[in-house]
LUMVEX-991825 format. One record per residue (C-alpha): x, y, z. Coordinates in nm, 2 decimals. Each point is the difference from the previous one (the first is absolute). Layout:
REM LUMVEX-991825
+--------+--------+--------+
!     xx !     yy !     zz !
+--------+--------+--------+
!      X !      Y !      Z !
...
+--------+--------+--------+
END
This chain:
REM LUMVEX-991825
+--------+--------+--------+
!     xx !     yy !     zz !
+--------+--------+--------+
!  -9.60 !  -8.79 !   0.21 !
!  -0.17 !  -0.21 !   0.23 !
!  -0.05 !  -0.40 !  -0.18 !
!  -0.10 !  -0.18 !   0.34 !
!  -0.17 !  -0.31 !  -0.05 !
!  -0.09 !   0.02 !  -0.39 !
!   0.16 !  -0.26 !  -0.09 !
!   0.25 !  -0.15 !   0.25 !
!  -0.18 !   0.10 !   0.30 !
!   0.29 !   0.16 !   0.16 !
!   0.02 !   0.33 !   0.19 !
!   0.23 !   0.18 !  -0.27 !
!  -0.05 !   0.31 !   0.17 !
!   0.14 !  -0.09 !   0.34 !
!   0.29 !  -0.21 !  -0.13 !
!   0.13 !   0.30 !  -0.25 !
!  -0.05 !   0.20 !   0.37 !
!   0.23 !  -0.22 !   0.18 !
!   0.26 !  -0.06 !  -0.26 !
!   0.00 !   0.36 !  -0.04 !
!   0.06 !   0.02 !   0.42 !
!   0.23 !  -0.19 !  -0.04 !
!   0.20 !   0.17 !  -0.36 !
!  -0.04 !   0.38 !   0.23 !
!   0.19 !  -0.16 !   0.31 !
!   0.33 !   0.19 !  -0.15 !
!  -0.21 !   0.32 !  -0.03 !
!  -0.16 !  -0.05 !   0.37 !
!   0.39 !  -0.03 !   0.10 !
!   0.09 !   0.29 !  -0.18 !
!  -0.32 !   0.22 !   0.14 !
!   0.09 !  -0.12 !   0.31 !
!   0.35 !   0.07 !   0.01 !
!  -0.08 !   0.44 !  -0.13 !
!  -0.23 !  -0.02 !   0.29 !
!   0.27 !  -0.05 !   0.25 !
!   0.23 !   0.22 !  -0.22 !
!  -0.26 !   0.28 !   0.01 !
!  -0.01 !  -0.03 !   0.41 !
!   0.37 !   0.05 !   0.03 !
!   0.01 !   0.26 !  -0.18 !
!  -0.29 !   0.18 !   0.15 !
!   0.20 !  -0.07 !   0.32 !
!   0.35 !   0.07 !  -0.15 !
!  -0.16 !   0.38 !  -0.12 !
!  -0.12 !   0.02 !   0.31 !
!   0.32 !  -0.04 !   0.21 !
!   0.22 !   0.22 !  -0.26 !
!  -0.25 !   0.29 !   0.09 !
!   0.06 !  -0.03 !   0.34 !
!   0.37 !   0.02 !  -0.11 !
!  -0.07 !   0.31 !  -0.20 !
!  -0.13 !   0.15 !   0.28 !
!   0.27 !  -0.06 !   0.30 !
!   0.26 !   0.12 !  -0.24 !
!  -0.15 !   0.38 !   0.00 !
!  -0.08 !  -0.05 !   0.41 !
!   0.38 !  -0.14 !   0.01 !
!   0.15 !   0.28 !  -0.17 !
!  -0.18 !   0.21 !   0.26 !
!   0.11 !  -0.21 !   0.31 !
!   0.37 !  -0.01 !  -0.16 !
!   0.04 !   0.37 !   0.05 !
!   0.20 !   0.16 !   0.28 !
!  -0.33 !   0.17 !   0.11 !
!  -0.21 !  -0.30 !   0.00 !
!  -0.09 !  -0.01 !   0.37 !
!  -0.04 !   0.36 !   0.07 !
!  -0.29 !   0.09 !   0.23 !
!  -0.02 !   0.27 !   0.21 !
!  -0.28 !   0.17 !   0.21 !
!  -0.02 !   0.37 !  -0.05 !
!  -0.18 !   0.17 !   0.29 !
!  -0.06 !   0.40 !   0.09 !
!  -0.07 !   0.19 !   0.31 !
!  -0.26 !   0.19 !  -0.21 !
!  -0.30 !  -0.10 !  -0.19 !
!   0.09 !   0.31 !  -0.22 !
!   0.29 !  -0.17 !  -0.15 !
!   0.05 !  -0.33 !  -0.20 !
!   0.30 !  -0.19 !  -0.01 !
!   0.08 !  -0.27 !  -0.26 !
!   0.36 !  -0.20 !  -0.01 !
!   0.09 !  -0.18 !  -0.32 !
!   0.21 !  -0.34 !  -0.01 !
!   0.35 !   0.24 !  -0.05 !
!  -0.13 !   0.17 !   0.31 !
!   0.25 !  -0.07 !   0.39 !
!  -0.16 !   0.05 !   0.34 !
!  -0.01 !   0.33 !   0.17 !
!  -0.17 !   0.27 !   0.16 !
!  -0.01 !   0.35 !   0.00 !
!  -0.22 !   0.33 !   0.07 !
!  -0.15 !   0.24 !  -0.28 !
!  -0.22 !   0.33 !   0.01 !
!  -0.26 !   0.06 !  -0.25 !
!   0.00 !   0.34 !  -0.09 !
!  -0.20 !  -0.02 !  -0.32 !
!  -0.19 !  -0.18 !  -0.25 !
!   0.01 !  -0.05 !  -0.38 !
!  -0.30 !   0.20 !  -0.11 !
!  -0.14 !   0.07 !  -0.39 !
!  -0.01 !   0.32 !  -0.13 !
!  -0.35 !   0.09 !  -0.07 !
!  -0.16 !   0.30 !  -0.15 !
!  -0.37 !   0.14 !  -0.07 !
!  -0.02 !   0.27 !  -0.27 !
!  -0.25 !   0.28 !   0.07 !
!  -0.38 !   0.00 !  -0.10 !
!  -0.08 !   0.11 !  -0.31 !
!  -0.27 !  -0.11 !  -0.26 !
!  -0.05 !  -0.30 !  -0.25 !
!   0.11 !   0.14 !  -0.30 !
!   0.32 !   0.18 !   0.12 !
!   0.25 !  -0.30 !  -0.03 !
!   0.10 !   0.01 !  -0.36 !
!   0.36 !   0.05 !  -0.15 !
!   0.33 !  -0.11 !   0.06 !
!   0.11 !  -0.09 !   0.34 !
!   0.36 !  -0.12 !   0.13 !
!   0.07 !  -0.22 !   0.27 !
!   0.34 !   0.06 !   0.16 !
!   0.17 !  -0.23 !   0.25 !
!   0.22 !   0.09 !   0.25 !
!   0.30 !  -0.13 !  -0.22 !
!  -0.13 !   0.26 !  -0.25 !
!  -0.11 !  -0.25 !  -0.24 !
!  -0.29 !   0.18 !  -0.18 !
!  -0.28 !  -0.22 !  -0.16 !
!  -0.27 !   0.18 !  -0.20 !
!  -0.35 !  -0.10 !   0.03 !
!  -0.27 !   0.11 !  -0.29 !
!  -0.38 !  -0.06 !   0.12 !
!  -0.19 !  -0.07 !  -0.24 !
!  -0.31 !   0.23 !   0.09 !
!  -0.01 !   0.30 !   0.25 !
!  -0.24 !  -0.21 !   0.26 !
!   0.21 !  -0.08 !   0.36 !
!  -0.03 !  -0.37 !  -0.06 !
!   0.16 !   0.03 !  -0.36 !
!   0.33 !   0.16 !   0.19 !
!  -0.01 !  -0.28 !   0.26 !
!  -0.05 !  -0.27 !  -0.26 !
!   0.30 !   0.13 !  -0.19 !
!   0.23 !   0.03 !   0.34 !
!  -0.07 !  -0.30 !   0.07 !
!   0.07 !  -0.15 !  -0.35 !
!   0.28 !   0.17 !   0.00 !
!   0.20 !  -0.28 !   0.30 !
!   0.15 !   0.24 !   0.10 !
!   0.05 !  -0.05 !   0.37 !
!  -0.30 !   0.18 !   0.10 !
!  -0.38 !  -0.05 !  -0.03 !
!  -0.26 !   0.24 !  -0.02 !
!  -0.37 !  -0.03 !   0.15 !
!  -0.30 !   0.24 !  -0.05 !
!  -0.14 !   0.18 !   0.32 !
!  -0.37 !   0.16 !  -0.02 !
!   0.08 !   0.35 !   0.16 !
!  -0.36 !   0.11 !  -0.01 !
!  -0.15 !   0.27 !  -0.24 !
!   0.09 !   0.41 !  -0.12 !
!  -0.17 !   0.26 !   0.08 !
!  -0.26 !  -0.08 !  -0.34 !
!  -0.05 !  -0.34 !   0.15 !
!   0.22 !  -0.19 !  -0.25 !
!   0.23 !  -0.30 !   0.17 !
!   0.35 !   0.07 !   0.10 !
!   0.27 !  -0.24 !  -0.01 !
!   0.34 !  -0.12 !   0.16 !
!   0.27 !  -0.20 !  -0.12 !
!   0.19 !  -0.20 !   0.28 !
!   0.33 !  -0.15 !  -0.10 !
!   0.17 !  -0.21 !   0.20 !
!   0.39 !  -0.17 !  -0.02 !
!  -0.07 !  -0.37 !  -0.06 !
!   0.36 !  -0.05 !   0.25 !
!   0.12 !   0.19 !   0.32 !
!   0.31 !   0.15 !   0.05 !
!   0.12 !   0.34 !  -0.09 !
!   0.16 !  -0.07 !  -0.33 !
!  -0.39 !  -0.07 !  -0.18 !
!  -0.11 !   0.33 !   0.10 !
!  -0.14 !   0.20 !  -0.33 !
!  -0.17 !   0.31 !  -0.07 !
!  -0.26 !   0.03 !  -0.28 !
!  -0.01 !   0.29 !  -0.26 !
!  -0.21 !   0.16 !  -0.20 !
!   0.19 !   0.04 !  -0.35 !
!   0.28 !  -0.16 !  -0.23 !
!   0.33 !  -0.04 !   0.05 !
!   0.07 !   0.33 !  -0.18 !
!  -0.24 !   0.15 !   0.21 !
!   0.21 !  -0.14 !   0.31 !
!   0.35 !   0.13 !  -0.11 !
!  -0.14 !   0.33 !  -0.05 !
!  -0.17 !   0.02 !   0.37 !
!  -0.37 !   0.04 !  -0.21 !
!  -0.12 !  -0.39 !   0.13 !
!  -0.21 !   0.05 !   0.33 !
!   0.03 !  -0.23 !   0.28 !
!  -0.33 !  -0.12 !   0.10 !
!   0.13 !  -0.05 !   0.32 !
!   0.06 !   0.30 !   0.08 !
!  -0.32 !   0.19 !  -0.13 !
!  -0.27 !   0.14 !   0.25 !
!  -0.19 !  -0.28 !   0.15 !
!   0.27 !  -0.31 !  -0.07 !
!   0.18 !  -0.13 !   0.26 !
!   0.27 !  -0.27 !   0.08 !
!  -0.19 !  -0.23 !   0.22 !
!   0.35 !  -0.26 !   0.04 !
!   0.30 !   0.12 !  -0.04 !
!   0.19 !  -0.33 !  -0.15 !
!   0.24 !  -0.09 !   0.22 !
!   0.26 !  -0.23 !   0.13 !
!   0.01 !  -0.26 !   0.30 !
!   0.31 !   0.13 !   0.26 !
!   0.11 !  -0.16 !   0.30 !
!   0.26 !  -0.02 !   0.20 !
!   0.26 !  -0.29 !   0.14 !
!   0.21 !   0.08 !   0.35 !
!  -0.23 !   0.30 !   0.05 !
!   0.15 !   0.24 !   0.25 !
!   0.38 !  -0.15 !  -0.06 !
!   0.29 !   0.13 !  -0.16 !
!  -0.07 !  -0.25 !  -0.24 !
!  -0.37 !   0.11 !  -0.10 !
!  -0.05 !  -0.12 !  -0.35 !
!  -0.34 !   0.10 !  -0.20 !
!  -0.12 !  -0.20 !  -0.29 !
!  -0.25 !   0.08 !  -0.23 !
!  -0.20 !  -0.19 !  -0.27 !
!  -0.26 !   0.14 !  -0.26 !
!  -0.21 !  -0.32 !   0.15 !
!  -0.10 !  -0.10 !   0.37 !
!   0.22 !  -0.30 !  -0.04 !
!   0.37 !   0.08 !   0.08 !
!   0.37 !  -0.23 !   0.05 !
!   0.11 !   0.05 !   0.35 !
!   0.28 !  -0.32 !  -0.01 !
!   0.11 !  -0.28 !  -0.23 !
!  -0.37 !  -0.17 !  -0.18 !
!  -0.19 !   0.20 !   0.29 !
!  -0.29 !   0.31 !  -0.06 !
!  -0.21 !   0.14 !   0.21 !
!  -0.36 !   0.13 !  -0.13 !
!  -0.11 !   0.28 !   0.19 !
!  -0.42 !   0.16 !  -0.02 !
!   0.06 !   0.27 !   0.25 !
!   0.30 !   0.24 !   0.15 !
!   0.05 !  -0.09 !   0.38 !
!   0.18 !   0.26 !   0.21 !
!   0.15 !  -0.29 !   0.20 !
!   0.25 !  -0.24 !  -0.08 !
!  -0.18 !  -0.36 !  -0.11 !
!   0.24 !  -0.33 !   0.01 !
!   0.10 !  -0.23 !  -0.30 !
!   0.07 !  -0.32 !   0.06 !
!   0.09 !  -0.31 !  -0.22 !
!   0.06 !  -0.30 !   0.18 !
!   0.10 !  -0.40 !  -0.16 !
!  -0.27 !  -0.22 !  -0.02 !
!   0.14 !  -0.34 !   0.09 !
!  -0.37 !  -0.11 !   0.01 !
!  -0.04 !   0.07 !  -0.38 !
!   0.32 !  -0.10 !  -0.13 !
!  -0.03 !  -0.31 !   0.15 !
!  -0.34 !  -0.05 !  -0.13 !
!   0.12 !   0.05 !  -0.34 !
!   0.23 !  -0.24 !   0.03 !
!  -0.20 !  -0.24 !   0.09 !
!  -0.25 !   0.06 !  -0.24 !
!   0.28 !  -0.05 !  -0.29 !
!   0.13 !  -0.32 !   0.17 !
!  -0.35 !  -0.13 !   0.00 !
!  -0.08 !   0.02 !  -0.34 !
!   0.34 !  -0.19 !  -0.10 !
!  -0.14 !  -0.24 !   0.30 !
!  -0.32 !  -0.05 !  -0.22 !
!   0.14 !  -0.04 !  -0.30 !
!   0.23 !  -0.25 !   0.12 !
!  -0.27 !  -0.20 !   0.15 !
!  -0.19 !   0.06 !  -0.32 !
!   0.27 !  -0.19 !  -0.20 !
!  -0.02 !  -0.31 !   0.25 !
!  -0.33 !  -0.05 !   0.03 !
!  -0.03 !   0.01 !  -0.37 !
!   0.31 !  -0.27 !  -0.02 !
!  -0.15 !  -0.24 !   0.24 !
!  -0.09 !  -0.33 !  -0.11 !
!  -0.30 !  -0.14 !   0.20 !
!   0.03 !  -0.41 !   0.02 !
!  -0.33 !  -0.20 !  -0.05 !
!  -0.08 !  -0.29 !   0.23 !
!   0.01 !  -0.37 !  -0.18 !
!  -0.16 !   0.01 !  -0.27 !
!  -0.01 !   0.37 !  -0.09 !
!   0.19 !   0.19 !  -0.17 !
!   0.20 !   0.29 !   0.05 !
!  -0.04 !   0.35 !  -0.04 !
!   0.27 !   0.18 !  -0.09 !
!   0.05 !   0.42 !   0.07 !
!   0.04 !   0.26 !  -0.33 !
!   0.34 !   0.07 !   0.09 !
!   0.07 !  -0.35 !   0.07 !
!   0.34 !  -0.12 !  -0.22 !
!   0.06 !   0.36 !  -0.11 !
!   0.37 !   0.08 !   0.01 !
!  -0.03 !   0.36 !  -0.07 !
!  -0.26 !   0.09 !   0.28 !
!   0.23 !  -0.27 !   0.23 !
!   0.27 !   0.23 !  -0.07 !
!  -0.19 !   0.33 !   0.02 !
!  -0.09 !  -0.12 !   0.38 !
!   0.37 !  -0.07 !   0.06 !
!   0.08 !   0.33 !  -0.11 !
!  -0.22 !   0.18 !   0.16 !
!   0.10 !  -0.19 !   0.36 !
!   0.35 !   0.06 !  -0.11 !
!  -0.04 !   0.36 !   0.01 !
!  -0.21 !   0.05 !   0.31 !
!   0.25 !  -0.26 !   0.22 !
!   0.40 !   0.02 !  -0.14 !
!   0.20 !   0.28 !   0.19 !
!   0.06 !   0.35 !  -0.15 !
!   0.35 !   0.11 !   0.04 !
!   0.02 !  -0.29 !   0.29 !
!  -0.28 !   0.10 !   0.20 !
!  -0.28 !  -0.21 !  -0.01 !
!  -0.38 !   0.10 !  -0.03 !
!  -0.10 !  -0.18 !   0.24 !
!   0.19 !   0.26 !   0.21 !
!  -0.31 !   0.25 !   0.00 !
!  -0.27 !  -0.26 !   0.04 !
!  -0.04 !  -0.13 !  -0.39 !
!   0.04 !  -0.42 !   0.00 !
!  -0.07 !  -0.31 !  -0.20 !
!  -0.03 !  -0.32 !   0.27 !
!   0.06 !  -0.33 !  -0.12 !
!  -0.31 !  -0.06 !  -0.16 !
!   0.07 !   0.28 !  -0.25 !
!  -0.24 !   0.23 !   0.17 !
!   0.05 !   0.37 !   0.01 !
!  -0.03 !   0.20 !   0.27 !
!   0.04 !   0.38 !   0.17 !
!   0.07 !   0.07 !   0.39 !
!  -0.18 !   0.32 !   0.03 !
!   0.14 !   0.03 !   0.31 !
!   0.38 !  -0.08 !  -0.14 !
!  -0.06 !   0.28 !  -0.26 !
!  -0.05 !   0.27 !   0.24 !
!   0.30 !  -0.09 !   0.21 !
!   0.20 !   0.01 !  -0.26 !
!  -0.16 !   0.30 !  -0.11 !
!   0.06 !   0.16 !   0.36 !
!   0.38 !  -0.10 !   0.00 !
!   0.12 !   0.07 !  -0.36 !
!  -0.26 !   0.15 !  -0.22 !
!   0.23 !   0.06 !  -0.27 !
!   0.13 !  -0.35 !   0.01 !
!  -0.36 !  -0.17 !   0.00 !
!  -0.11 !   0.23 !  -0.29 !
!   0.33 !  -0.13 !  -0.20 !
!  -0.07 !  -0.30 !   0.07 !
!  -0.40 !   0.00 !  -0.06 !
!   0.08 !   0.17 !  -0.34 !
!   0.25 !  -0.26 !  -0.10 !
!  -0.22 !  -0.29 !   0.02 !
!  -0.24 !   0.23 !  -0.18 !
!   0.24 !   0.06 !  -0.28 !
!   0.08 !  -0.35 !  -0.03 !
!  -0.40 !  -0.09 !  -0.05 !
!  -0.06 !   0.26 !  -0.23 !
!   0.31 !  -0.20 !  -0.21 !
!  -0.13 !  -0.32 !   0.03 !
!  -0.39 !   0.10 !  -0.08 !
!   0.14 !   0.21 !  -0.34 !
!   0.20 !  -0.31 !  -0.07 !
!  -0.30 !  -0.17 !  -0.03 !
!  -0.26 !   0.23 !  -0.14 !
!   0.13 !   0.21 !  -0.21 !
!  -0.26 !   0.05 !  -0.27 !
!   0.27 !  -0.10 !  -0.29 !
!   0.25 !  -0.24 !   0.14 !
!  -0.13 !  -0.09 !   0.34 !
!   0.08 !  -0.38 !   0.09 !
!  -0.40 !  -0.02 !   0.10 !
!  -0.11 !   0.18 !  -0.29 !
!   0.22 !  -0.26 !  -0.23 !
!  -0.17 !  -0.25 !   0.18 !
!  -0.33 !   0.16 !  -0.07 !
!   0.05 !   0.03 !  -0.35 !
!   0.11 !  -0.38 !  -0.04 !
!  -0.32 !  -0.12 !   0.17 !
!  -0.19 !   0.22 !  -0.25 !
!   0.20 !  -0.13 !  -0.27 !
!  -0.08 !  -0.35 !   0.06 !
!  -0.37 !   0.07 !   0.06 !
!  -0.01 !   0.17 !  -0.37 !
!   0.17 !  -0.31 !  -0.14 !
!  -0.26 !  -0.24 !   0.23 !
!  -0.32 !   0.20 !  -0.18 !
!   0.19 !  -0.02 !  -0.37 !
!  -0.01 !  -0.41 !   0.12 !
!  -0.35 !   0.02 !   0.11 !
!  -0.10 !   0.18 !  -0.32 !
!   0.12 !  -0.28 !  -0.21 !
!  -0.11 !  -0.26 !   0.21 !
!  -0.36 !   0.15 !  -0.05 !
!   0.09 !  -0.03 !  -0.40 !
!   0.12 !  -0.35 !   0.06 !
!  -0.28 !  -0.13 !   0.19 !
!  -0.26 !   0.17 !  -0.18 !
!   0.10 !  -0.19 !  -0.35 !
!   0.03 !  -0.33 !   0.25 !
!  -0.33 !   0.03 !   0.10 !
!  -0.10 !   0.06 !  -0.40 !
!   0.19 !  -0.34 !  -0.04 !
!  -0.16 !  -0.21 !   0.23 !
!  -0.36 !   0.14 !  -0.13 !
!   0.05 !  -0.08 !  -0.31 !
!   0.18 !  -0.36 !   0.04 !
!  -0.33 !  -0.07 !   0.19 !
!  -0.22 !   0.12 !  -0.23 !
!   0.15 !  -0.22 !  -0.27 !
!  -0.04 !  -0.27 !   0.25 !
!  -0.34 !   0.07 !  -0.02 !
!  -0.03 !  -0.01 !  -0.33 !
!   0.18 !  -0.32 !  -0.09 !
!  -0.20 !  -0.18 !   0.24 !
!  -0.30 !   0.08 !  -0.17 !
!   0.12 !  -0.09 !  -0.30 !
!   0.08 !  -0.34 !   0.16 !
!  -0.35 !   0.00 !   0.18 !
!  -0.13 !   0.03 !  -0.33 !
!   0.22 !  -0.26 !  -0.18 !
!  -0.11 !  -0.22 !   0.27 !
!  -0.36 !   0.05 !  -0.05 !
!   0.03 !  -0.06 !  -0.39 !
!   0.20 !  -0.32 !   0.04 !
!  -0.23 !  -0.16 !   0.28 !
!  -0.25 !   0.09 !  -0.27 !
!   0.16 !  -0.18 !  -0.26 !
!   0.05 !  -0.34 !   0.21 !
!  -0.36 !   0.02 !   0.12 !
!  -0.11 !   0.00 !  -0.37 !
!   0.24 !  -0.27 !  -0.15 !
!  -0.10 !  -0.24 !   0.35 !
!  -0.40 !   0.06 !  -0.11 !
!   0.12 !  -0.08 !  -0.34 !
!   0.15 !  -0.35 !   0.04 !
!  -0.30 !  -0.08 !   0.21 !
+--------+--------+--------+
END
């Protein structure tokens, strides 16, 4: 309600606006305060993520296979070669003398309504599958073959037209894998039909024909030694050694050479890339604990993390584990060091040395300061009980019991400001019943003063 200047001439309005300013300055406070609450946790959330996340790529770099990188190379574009982490350096000489292939069949023209009945599919294990078009037209048996996922699809060939001009068909079926054991052969009949020798095999009737015979991949190892070995595989991917295949496209008559060498370029790179992102984390933590110092006169600014025990010890735990000695070597052995200013660092250089003397040693020793970080980022993210996620939930806490305070605060000061507007207004109202009074008395003396005159 605004009363200004009705009666007592003052600016109700703006003096119920500053003694409300001044009634809210425990709300402002309050307001204030989830603000900086609400940034810390946005950065706390933030930081536990990035936990969550180097505890899976810990786990990885904690394993004894961690650093394994090797370079597979072949005397022969004709042959593949692929090493896995469990893989060891070597070399050695194969011959290709065949490929995987996928048995493939086309049945023999005939025309488009002679592809009803029963059919059975049998695989080269002998399994039988019995497929039932549902009309006699060559798409209806190639519709069912293919329903029927049974290894082997079915496609329809034009195969031109009879004697009378009507279309001929052909049904080619093809193995959907190489490899001699998904061969198959396609009958015409049931399985009673088969066990008496009634069913026909369409591959076999006047004008079909075996176009692939399926097939597997052979080659041989120490060809032309008393210790010739021959390996075979349904696919064109075969194991010659420990976590090492060879994919082969064609047969070579002459021997091609294998070869899988250590890649102390790669391991070391993957090191460092691990080492790095603990490096930025780190650094992450410190700049966000930094308090930056005004000049005189202004104030200072202080960082999220600044006064925060839990991510203070989270960065000591995480420095802990890169820097302290594993069974009383020290990290800093293969190039991974904290200097004085609590800066982390890698010696890419330093790595591969240590790589080049004792790579079983450096990998120990890599993976140890891995498992030791994967520890101390669990410890403090876990989802349930982590110390950061505790911390998270307090800060959340609060914040819910800060906008309970606002609420009522907004209750308060709503019935203060009801208060004040209507004090005034009886202000108002009492000084015009004075302003009245007045007027009737000064009437009143003027009368008795003419009076006596």
């Amino acid at each position: 309600m605004k009363l200004d200047g009705l009666v007592s001439g003052l600016k109700t309005g703006e003096l119920i606006d500053a003694l409300m300013d001044v009634s809210a300055i425990p709300k402002k406070l309050i307001t204030t305060k989830i603000t900086d609450r609400t940034s810390i946790i946005t950065n706390l959330q933030s930081l536990n993520t990035s936990l969550q996340a180097l505890v899976e790529k810990a786990k990885t770099a904690a394993s004894a296979t961690s650093l394994a990188a090797f370079t597979a190379t072949s005397s022969s574009e004709s042959v593949t070669v692929n090493a896995g982490p469990k893989a060891s350096a070597f070399s050695t000489s194969i011959v290709v003398d065949a490929v995987a292939t996928a048995h493939s069949v086309v049945t023999a023209a005939a025309g488009a309504d002679s592809w009803g009945g029963a059919f059975t599919l049998v695989a080269a294990d002998g399994t039988r599958t019995e497929i039932a078009p549902a009309g006699a037209s060559p798409h209806d048996l190639a519709k069912a073959i293919n329903a029927a996922k049974a290894g082997v699809t079915a496609t329809v060939v034009p195969a031109g037209t009879d004697a009378d001009g009507a279309p001929l068909s052909r049904i080619q079926l093809n193995a959907a894998e190489t490899g001699a054991e998904n061969t198959f052969t396609l009958h015409r009949g049931n399985g009673d039909d088969l066990d008496a020798g009634t069913a026909i095999d369409l591959g076999t009737e006047p004008g079909a024909a075996v176009l692939t015979a399926g097939a597997d991949a052979r080659i041989r190892l120490f060809a032309g030694t008393s210790a010739e070995q021959v390996l075979t595989s349904a696919s064109n991917t075969i194991t010659v050694g420990d976590d090492v295949t060879v994919t082969v496209t064609k047969p070579s008559a002459d021997p091609v050479t294998v070869t899988v060498a250590l890649d102390a370029k790669a391991q070391t790179a993957t090191a460092e890339a691990f080492i790095k992102e603990i490096a930025g984390l780190l650094t992450r933590i410190d700049n966000g604990s930094k308090a930056t110092v005004g000049a005189v006169g202004e104030k200072t600014t202080l960082g999220v993390f600044t006064g925060d025990s839990t991510v203070r010890n989270l960065r000591t735990a995480l420095a802990n584990a890169v820097q302290h000695p594993i069974d009383g070597v020290s990290p800093s052995s293969i190039g991974i060091s904290i200097n004085e200013k609590g800066v982390l660092s890698f010696d890419a250089e330093k790595f591969a040395q240590a790589l080049a003397d004792d790579p079983e040693k450096t990998q120990e020793l890599f993976s140890g300061v891995a498992g030791r970080l994967e520890g101390v980022a669990d410890t403090y993210s876990d989802k349930y009980d982590g110390l950061l996620t505790q911390r998270i939930t307090g800060q959340e806490s609060e914040v819910k019991t800060l906008k309970t305070q606002v609420e009522r605060w907004d209750v308060r000061l709503e019935q203060r400001r009801a208060t004040l507007e209507r004090t005034y207004s009886q202000l108002e109202v009492q000084l015009s019943k004075l302003e009245s009074q007045s007027s009737w008395l000064t009437g009143q003396l003027a009368a008795l003063t003419a009076t006596k005159s």
